[in-house]
C-alpha positions as CSV (number, residue, x, y, z in Angstrom):
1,X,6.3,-13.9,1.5
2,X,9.2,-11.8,1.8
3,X,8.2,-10.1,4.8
4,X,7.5,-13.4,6.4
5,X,10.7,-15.0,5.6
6,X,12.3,-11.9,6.8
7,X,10.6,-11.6,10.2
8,X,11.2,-15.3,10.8
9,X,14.8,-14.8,10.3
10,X,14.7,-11.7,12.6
11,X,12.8,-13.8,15.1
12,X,15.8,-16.7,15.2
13,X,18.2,-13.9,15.8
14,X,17.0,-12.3,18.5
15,X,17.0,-12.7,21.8
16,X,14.3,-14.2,24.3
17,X,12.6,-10.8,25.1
18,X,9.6,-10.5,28.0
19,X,6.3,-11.0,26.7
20,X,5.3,-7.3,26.3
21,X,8.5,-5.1,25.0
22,X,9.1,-1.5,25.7
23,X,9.3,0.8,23.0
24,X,10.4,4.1,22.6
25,X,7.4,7.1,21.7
26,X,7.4,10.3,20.3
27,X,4.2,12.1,20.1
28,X,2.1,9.3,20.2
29,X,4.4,7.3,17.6
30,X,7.0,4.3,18.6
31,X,10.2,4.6,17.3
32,X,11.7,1.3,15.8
33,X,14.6,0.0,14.6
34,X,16.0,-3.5,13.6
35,X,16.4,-4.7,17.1
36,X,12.9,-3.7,18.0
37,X,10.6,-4.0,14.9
38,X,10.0,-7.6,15.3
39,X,8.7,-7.2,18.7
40,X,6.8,-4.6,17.7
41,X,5.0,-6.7,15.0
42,X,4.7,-9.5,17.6
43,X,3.4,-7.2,20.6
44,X,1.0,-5.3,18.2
45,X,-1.8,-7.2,16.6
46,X,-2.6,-4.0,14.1
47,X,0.4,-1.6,13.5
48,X,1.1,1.0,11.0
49,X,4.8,1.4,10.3
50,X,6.2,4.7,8.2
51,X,9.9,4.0,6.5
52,X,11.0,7.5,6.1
53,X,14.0,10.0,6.2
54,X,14.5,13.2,7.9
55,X,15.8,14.8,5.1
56,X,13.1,14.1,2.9
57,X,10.7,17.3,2.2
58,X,7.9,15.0,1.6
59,X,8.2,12.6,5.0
60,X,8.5,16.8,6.9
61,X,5.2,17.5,5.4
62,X,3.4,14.3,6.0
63,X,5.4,14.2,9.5
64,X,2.8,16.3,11.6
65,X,-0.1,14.7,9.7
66,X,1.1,11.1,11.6
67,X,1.0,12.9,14.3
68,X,-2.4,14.1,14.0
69,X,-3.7,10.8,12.8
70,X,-2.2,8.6,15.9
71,X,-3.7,10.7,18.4
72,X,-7.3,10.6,16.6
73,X,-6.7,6.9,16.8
74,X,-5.8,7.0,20.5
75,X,-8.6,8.8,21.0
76,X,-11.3,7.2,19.6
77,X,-9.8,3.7,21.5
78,X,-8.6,2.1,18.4
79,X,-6.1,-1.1,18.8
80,X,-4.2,0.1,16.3
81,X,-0.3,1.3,16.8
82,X,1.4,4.1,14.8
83,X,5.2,3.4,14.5
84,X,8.5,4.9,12.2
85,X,11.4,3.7,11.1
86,X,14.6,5.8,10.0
87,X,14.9,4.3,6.7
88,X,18.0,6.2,6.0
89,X,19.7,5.2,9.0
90,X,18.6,1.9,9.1
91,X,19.8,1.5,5.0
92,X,20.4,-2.2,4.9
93,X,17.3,-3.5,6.9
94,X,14.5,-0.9,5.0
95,X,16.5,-2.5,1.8
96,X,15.5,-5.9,3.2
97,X,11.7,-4.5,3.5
98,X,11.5,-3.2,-0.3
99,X,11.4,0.1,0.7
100,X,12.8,2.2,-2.1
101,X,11.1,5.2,-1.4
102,X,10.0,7.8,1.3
103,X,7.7,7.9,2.4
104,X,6.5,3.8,2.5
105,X,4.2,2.7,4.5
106,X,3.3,-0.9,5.8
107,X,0.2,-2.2,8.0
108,X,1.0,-5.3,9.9
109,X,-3.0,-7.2,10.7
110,X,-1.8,-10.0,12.9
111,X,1.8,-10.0,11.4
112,X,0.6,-10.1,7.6
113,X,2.4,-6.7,5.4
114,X,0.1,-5.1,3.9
115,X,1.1,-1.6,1.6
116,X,-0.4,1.3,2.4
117,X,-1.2,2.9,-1.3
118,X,-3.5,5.9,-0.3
119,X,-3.7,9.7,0.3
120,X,-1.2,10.8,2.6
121,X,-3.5,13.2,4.4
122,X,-5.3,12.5,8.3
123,X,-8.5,11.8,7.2
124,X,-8.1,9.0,4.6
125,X,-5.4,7.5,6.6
126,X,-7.3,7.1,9.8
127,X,-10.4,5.7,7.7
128,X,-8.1,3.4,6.6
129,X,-6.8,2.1,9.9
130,X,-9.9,2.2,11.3
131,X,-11.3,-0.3,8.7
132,X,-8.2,-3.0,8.3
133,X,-7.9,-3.0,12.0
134,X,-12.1,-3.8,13.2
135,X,-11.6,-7.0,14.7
136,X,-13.0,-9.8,11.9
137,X,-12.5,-7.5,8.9
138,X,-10.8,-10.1,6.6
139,X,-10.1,-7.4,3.7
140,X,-7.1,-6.7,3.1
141,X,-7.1,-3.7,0.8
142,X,-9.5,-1.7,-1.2
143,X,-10.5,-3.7,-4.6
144,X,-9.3,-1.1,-6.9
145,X,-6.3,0.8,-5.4
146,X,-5.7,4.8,-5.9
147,X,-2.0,5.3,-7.0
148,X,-0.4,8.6,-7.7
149,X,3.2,9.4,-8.1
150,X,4.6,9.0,-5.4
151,X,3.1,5.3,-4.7
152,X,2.9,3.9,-8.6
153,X,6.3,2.6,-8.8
154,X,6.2,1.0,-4.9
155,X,2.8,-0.9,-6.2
156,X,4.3,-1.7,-9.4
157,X,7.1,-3.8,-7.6
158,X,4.8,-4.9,-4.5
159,X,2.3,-6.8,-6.7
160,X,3.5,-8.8,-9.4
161,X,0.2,-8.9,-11.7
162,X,-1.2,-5.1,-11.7
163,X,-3.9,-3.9,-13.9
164,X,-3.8,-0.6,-13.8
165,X,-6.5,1.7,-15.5
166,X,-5.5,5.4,-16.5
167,X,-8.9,7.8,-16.4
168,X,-10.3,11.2,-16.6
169,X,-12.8,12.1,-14.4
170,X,-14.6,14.1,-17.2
171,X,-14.3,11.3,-19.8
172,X,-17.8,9.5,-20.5
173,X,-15.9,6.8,-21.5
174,X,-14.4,6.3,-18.1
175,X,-17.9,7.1,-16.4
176,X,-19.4,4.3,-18.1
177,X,-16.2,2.2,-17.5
178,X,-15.9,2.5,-14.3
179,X,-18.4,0.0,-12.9
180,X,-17.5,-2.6,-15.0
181,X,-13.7,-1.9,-13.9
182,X,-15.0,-2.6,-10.5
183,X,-17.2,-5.6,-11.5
184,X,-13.9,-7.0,-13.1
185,X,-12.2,-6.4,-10.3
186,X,-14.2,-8.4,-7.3
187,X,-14.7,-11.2,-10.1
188,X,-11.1,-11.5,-10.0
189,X,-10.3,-11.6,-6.6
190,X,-12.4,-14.7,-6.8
191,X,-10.6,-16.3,-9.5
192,X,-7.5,-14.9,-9.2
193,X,-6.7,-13.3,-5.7
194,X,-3.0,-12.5,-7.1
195,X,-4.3,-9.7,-10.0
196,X,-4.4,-6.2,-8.4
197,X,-6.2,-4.0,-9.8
198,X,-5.7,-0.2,-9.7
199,X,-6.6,3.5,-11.2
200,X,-4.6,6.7,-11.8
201,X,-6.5,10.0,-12.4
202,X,-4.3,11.0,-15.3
203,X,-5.6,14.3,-15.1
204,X,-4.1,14.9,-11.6
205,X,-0.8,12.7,-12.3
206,X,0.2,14.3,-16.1
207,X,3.6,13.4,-16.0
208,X,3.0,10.3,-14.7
209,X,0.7,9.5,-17.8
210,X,3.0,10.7,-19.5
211,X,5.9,8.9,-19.0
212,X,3.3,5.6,-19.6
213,X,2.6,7.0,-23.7
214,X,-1.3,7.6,-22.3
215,X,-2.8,9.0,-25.6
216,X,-6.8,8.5,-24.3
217,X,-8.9,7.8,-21.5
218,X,-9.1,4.7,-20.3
219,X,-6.0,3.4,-21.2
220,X,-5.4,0.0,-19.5
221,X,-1.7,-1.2,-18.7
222,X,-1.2,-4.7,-17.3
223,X,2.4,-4.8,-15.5
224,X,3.0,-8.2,-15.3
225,X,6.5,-9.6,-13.5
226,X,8.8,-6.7,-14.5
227,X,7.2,-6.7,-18.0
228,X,3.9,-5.0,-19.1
229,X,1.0,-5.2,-21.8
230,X,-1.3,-3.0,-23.1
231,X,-5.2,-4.0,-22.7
232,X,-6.9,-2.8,-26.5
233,X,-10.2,-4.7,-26.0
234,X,-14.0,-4.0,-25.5
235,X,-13.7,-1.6,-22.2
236,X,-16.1,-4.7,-20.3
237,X,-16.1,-6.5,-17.9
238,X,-16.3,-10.1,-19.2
239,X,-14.0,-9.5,-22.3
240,X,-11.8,-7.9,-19.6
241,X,-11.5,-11.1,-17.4
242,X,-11.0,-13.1,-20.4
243,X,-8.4,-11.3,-21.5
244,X,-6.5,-11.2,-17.9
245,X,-7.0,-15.0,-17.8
246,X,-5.3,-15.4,-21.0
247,X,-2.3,-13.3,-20.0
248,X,-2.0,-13.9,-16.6
């Protein structure tokens, strides 16, 4: 809702521009800024937009990598655009966006934001644009998103009900867990299209587990509108639901 109210704002402000803008590439990427980004998500029905700062050791690693992955994409034909925005030179208008942290990234499907929560490697990243972008492909993001440490806190602000399920891979508990998680999960995006529902492998992310007192596997956090609540039920998938419906 933001990002609409934002863009609409942006789109009274500017001026009557052609039909199809020109926009500024390097390597395969368009460069954007505040003048231009509207146009961009006007002129591009599926576009891919990185907030990031040069300074920033992990937007150089990842910067090649975006490289990589919009030439694959122009390769294999796709209609989707890659595009990056100086978020530390552009301060005030990345502020307006949320983005509180580099690198963020945002997929615009026909002008709708959607946050780009997985690995920043080429692979995953192309499957992922590949699959939001088909023409008819309604979904909007993977039931049960894969957060890490550098895209926890981002998700904890973009959605405001998150379940989010801390696991070991190794833990039976978990195993056993884990299709009911994902039962719970599509149930709810029935019911209740507004609960996210995520994971952390708390093996991989120990500090991050850490920092959120997990003392065993699966430990269940519900972050709810700034606050947050523990989840100390059956690990199920109906006594789950129940239990969101109450508190949600």
């Amino acid at each position: 809702m933001k990002h609409a109210m934002l863009l609409s704002l942006l789109a009274l402000a500017c001026t009557v521009t052609p039909a199809l803008s020109y926009f500024p590439e390097e390597k395969g990427i368009l460069e954007l800024n505040p003048s231009n980004y509207v146009a961009a998500v006007r002129q591009f029905p599926y576009l891919m937009v990185e907030f990031y700062a040069p300074w920033c050791p992990y937007c150089q690693t990842f910067a090649p990598k975006y490289e990589d992955a919009a030439l694959r994409l122009t390769t294999t034909n796709s209609p989707a655009k890659l595009a990056k925005l100086d978020a530390s030179r552009y301060a005030t208008f990345a502020a307006q966006l949320k983005v509180q942290e580099y690198p963020t990234m945002y997929f615009y499907r026909q002008g709708h934001p959607l946050l780009y929560n997985g690995q920043m490697e080429i692979v995953p990243l192309v499957r992922w644009v590949q699959r939001v972008s088909r023409p008819g492909n309604t979904s909007k993001m993977p039931l049960v998103m894969d957060l890490n440490s550098q895209n926890f806190d981002s998700a904890v602000r973009t959605y405001p009900i998150l379940l989010v399920e801390f696991y070991a891979p190794w833990c039976p508990h978990c195993q056993k867990f884990e299709p009911q998680y994902l039962n719970a999960a599509t149930e709810m995006a029935r019911i209740n299209p507004n609960v996210k529902f995520a994971k952390v492998d708390a093996t991989q992310e120990l500090q991050l587990a850490a920092q959120h007192d997990v003392q065993f596997y699966p430990t269940l956090k519900l972050f709810h509108n700034g606050g947050f609540k523990m989840y100390d039920g059956p690990r199920e998938q109906t006594s789950l639901i129940n239990w969101l419906l109450e508190n949600v």
